[in-house]
mmJSON file of the N, C-alpha and C atoms, coordinates in Angstrom:
{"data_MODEL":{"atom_site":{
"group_PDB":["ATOM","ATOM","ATOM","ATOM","ATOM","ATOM","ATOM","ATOM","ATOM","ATOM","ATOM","ATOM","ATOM","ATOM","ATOM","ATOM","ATOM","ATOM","ATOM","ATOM","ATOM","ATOM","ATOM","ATOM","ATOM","ATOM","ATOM","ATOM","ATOM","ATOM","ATOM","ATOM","ATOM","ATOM","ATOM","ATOM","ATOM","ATOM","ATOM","ATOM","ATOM","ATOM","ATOM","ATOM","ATOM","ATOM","ATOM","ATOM","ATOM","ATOM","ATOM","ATOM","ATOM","ATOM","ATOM","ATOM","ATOM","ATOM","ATOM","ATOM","ATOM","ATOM","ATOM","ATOM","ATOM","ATOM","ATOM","ATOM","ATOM","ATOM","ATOM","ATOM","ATOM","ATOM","ATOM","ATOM","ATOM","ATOM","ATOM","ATOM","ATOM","ATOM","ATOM","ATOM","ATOM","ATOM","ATOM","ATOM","ATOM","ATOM","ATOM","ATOM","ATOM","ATOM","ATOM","ATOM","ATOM","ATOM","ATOM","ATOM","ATOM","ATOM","ATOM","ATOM","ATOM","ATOM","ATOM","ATOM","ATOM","ATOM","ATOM","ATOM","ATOM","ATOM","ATOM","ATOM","ATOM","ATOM","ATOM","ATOM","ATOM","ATOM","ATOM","ATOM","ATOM","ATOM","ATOM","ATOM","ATOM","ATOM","ATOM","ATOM","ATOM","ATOM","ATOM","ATOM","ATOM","ATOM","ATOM","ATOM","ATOM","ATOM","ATOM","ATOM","ATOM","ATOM","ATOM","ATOM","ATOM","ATOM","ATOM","ATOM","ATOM","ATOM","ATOM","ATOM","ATOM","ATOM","ATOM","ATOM","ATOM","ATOM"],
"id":[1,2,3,4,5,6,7,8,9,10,11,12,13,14,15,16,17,18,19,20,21,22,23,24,25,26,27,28,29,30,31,32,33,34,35,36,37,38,39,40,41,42,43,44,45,46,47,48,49,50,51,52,53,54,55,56,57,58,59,60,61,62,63,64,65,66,67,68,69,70,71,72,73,74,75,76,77,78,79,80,81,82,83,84,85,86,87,88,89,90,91,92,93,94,95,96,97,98,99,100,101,102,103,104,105,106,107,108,109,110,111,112,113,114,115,116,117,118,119,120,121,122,123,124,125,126,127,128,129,130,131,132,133,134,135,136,137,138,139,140,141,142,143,144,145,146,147,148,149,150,151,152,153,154,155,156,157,158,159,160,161,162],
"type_symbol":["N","C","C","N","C","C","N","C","C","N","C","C","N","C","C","N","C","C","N","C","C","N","C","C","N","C","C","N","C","C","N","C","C","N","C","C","N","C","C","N","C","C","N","C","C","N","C","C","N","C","C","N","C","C","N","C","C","N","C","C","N","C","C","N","C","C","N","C","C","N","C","C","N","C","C","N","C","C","N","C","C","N","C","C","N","C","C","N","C","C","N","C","C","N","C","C","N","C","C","N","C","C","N","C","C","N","C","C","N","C","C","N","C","C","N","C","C","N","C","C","N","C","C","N","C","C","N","C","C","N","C","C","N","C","C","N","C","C","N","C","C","N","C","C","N","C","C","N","C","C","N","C","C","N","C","C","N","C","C","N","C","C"],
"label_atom_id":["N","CA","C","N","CA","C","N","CA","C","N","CA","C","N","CA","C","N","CA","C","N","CA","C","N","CA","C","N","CA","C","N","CA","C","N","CA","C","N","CA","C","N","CA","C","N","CA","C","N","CA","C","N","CA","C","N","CA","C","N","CA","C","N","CA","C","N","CA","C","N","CA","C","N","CA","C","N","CA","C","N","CA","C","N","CA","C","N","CA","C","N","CA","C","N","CA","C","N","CA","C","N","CA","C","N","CA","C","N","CA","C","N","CA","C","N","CA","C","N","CA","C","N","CA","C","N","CA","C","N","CA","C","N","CA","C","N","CA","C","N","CA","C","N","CA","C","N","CA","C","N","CA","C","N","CA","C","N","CA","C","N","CA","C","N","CA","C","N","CA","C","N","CA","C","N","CA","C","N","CA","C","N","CA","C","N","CA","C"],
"label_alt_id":[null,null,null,null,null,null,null,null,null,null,null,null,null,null,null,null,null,null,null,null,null,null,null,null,null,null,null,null,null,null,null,null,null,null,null,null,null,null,null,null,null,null,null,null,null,null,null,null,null,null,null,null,null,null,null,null,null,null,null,null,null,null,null,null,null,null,null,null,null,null,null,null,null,null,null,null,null,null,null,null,null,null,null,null,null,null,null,null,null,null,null,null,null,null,null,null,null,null,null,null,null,null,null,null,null,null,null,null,null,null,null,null,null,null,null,null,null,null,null,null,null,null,null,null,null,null,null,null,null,null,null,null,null,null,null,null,null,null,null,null,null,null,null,null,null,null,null,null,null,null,null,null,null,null,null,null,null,null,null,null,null,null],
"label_comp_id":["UNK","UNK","UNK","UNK","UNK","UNK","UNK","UNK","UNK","UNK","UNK","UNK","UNK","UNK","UNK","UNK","UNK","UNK","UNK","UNK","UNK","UNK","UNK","UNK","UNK","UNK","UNK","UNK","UNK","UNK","UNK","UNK","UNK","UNK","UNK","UNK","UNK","UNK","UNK","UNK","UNK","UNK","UNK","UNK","UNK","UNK","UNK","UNK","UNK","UNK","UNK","UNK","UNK","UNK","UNK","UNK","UNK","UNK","UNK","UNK","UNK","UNK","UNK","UNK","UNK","UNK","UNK","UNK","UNK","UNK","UNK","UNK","UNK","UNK","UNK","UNK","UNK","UNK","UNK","UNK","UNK","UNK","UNK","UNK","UNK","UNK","UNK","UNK","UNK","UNK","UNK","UNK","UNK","UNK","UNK","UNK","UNK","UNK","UNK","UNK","UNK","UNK","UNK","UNK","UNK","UNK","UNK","UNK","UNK","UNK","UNK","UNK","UNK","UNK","UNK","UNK","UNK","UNK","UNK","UNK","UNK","UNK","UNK","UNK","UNK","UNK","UNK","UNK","UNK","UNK","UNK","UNK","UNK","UNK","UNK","UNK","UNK","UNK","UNK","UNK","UNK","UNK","UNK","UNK","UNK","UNK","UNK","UNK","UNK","UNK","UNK","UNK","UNK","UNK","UNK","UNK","UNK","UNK","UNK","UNK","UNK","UNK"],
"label_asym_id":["A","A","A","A","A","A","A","A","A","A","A","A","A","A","A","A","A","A","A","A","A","A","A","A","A","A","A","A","A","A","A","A","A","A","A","A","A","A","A","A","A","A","A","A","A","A","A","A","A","A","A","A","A","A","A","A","A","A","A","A","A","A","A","A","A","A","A","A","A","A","A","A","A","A","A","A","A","A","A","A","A","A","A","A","A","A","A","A","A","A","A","A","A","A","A","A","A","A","A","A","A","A","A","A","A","A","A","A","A","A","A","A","A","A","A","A","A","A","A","A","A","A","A","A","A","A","A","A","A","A","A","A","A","A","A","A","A","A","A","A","A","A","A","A","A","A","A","A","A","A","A","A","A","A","A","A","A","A","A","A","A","A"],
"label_entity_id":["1","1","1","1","1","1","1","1","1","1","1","1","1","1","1","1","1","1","1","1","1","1","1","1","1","1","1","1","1","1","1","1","1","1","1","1","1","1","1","1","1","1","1","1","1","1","1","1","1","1","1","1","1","1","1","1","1","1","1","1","1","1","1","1","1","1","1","1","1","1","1","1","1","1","1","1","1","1","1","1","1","1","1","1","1","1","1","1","1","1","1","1","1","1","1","1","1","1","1","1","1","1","1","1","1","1","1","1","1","1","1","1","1","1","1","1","1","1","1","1","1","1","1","1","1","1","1","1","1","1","1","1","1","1","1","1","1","1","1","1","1","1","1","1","1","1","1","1","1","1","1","1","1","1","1","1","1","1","1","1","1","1"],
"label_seq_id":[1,1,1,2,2,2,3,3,3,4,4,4,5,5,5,6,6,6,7,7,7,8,8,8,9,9,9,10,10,10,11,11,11,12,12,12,13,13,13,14,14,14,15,15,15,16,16,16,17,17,17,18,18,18,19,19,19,20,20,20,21,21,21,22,22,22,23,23,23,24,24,24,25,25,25,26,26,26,27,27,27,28,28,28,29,29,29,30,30,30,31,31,31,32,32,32,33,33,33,34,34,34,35,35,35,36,36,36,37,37,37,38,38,38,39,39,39,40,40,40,41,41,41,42,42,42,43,43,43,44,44,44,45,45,45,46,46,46,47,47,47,48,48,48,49,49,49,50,50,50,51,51,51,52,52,52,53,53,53,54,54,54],
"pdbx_PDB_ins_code":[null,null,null,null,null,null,null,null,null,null,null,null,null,null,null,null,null,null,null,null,null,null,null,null,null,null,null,null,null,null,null,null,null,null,null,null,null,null,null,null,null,null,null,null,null,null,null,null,null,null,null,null,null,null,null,null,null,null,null,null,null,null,null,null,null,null,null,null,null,null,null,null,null,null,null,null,null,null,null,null,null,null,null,null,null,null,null,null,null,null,null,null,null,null,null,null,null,null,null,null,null,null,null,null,null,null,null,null,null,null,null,null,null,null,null,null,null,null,null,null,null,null,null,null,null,null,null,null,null,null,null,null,null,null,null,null,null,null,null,null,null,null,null,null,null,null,null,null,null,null,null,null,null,null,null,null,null,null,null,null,null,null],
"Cartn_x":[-18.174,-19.353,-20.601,-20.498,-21.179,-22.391,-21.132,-21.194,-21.858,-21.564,-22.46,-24.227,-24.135,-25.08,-26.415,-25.776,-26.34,-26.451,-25.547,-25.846,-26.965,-27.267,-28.187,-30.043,-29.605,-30.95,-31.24,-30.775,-31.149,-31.805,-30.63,-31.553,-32.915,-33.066,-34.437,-35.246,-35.039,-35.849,-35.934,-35.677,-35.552,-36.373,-36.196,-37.024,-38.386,-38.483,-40.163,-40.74,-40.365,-40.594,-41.16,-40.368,-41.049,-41.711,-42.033,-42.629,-41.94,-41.071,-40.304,-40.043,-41.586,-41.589,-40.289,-39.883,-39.21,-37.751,-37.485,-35.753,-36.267,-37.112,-36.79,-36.407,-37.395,-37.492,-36.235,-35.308,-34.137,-33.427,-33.262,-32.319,-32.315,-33.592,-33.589,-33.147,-33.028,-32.6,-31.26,-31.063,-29.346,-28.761,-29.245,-28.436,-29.087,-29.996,-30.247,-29.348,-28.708,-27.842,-26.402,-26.232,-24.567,-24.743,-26.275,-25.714,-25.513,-26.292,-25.886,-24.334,-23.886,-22.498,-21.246,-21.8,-21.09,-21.208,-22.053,-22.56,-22.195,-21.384,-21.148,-19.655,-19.246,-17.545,-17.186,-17.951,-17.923,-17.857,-18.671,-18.63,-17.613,-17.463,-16.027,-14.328,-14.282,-13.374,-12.985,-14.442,-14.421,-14.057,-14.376,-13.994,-12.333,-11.741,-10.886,-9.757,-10.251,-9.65,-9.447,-10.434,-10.767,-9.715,-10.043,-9.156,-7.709,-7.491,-5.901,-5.113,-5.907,-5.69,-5.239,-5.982,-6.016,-4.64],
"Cartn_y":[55.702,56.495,55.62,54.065,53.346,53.315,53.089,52.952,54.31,55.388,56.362,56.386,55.885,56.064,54.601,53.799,52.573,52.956,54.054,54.449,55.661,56.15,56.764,56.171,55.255,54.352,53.965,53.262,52.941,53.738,54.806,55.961,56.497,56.285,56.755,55.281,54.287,53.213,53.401,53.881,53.21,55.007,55.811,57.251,57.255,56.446,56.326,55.221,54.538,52.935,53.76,55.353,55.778,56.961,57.31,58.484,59.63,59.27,61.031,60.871,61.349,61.881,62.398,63.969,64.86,64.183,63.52,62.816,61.79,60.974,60.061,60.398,61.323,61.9,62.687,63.192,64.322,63.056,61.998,61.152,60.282,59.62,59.09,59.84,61.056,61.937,61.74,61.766,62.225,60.847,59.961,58.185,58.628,58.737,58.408,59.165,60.519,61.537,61.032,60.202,59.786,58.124,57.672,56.452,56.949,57.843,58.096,58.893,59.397,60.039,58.912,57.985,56.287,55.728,55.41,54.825,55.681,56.977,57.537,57.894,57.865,57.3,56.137,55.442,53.749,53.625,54.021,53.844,54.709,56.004,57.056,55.945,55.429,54.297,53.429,52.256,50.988,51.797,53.011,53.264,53.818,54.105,54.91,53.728,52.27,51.26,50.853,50.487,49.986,50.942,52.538,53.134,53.109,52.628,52.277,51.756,50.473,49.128,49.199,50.188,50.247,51.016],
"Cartn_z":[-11.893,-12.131,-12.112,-12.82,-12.638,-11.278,-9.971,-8.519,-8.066,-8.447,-8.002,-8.513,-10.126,-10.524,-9.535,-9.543,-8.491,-7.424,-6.545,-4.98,-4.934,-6.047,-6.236,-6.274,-7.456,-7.772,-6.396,-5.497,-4.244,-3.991,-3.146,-2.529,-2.61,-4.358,-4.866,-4.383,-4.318,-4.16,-2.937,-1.764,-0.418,-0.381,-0.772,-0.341,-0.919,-1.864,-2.605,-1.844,-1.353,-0.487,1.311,1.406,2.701,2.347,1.305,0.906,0.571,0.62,0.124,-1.023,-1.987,-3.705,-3.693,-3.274,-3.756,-3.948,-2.589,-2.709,-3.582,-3.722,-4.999,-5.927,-6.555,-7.682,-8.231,-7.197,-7.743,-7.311,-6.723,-6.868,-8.175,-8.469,-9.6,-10.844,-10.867,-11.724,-11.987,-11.16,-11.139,-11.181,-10.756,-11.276,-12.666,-13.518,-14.815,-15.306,-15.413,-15.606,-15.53,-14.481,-14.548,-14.94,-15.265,-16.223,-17.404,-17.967,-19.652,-19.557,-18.521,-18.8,-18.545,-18.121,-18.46,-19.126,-20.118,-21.305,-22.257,-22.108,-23.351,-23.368,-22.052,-21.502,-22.031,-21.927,-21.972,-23.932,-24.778,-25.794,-26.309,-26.148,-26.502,-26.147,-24.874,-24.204,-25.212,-25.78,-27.108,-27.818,-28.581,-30.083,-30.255,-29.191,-28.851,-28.778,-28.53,-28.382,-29.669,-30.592,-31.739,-32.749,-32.624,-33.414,-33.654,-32.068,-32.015,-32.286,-32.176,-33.156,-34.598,-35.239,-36.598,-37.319],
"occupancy":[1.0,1.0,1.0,1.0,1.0,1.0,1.0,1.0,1.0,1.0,1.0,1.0,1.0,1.0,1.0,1.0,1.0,1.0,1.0,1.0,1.0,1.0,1.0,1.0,1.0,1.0,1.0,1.0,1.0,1.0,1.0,1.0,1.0,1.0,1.0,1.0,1.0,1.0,1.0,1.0,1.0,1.0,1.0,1.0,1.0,1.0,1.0,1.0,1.0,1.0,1.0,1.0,1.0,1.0,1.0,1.0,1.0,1.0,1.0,1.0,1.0,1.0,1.0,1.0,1.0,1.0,1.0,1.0,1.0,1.0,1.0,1.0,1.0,1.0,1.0,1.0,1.0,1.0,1.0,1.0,1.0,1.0,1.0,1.0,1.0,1.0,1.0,1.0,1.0,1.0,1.0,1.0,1.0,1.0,1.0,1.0,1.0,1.0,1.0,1.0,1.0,1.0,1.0,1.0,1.0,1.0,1.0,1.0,1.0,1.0,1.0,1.0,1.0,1.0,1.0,1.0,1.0,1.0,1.0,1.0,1.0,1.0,1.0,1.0,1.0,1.0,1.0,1.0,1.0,1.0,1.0,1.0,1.0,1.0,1.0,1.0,1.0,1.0,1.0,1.0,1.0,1.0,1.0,1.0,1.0,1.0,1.0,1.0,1.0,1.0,1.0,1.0,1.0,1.0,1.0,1.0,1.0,1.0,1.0,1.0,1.0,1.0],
"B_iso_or_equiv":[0.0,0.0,0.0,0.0,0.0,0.0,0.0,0.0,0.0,0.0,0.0,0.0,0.0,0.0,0.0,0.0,0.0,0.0,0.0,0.0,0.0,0.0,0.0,0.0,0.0,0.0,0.0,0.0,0.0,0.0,0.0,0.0,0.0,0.0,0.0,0.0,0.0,0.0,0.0,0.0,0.0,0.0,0.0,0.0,0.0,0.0,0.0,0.0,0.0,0.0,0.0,0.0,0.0,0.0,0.0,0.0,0.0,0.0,0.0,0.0,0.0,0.0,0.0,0.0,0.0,0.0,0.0,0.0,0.0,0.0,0.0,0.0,0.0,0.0,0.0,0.0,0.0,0.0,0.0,0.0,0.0,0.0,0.0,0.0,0.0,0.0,0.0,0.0,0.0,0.0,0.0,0.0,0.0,0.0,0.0,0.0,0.0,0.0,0.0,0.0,0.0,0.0,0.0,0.0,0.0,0.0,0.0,0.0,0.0,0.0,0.0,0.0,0.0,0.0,0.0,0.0,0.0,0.0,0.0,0.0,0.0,0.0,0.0,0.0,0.0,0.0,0.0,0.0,0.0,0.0,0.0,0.0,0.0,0.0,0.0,0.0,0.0,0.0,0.0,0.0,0.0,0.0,0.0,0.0,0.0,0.0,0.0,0.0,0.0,0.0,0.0,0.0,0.0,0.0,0.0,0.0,0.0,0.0,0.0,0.0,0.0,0.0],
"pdbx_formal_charge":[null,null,null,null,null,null,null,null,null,null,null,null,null,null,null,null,null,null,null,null,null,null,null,null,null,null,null,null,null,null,null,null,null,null,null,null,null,null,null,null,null,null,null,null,null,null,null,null,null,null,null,null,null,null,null,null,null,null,null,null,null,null,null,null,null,null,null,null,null,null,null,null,null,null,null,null,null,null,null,null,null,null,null,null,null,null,null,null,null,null,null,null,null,null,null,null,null,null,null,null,null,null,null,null,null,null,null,null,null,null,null,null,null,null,null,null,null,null,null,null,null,null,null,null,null,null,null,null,null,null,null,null,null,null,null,null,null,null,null,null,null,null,null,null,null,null,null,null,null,null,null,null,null,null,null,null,null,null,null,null,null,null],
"auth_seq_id":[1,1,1,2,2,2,3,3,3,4,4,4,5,5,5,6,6,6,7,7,7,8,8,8,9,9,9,10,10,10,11,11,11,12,12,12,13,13,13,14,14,14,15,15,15,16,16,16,17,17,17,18,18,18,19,19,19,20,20,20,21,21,21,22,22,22,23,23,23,24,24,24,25,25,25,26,26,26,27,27,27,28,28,28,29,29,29,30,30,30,31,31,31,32,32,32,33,33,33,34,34,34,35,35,35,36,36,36,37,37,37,38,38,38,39,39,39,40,40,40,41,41,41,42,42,42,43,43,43,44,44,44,45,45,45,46,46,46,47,47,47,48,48,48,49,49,49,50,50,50,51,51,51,52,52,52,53,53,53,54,54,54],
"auth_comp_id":["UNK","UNK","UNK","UNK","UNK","UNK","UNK","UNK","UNK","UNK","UNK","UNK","UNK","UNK","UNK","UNK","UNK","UNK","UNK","UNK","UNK","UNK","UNK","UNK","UNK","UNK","UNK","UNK","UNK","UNK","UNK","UNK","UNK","UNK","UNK","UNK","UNK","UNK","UNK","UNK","UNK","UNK","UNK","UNK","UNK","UNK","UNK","UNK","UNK","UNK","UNK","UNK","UNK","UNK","UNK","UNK","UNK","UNK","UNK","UNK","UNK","UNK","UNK","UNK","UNK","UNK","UNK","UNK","UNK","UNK","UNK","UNK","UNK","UNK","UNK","UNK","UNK","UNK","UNK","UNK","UNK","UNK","UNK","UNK","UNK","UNK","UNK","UNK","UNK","UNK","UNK","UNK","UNK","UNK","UNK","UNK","UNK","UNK","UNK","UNK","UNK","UNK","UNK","UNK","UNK","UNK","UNK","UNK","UNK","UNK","UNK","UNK","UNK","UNK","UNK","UNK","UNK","UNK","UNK","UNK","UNK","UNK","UNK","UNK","UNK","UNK","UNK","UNK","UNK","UNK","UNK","UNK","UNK","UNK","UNK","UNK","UNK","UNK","UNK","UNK","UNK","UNK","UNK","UNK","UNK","UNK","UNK","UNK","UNK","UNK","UNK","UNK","UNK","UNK","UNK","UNK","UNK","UNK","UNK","UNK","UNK","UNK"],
"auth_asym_id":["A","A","A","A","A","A","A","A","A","A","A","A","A","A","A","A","A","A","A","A","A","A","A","A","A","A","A","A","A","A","A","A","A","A","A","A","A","A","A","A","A","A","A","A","A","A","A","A","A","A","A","A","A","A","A","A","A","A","A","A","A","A","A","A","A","A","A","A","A","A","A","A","A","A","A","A","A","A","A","A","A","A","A","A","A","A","A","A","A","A","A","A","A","A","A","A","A","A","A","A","A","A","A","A","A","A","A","A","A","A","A","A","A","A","A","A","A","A","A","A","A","A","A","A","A","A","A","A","A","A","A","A","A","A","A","A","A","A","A","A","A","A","A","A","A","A","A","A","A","A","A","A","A","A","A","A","A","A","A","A","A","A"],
"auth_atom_id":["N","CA","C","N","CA","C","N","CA","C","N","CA","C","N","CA","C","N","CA","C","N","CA","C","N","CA","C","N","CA","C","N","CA","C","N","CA","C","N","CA","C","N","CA","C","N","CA","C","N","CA","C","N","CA","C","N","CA","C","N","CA","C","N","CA","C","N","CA","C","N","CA","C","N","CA","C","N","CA","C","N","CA","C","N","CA","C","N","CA","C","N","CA","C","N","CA","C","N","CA","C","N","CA","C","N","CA","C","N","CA","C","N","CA","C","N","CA","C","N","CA","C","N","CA","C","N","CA","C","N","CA","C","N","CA","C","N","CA","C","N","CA","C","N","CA","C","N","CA","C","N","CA","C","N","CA","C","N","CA","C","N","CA","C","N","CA","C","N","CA","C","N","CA","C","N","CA","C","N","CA","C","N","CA","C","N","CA","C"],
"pdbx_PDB_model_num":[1,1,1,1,1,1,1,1,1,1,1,1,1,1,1,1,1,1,1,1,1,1,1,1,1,1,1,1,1,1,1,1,1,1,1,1,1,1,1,1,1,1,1,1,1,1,1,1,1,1,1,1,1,1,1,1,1,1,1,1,1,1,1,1,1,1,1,1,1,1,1,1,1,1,1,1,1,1,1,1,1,1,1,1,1,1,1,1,1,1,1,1,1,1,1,1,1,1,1,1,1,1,1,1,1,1,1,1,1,1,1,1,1,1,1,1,1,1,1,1,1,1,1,1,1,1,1,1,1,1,1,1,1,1,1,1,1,1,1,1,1,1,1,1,1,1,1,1,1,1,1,1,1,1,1,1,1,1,1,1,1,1]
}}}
């Protein structure tokens, strides 16, 4: 999910770099959208580890 959220950020960098506001803008969206749904995979993942342990 990481990898999508990075093939996204590009996209938005390389579409604002030729002018296309609109695809930046709904691209940058949507990488910021599937980094926080990795970062909250990712922390649910550690605690889920930690609990196990115990």
């Amino acid at each position: 999910m990481l990898y999508w959220a990075v093939i996204f950020f590009v996209v938005a960098i390389i579409a604002g770099v030729f002018g296309f506001g609109g695809i930046a803008s709904a691209s940058a969206g949507i990488a910021q959208i599937l980094f926080v749904i990795f970062l909250v995979l990712f922390v649910v993942a550690l605690l889920a580890r930690v609990l196990r342990k115990v």
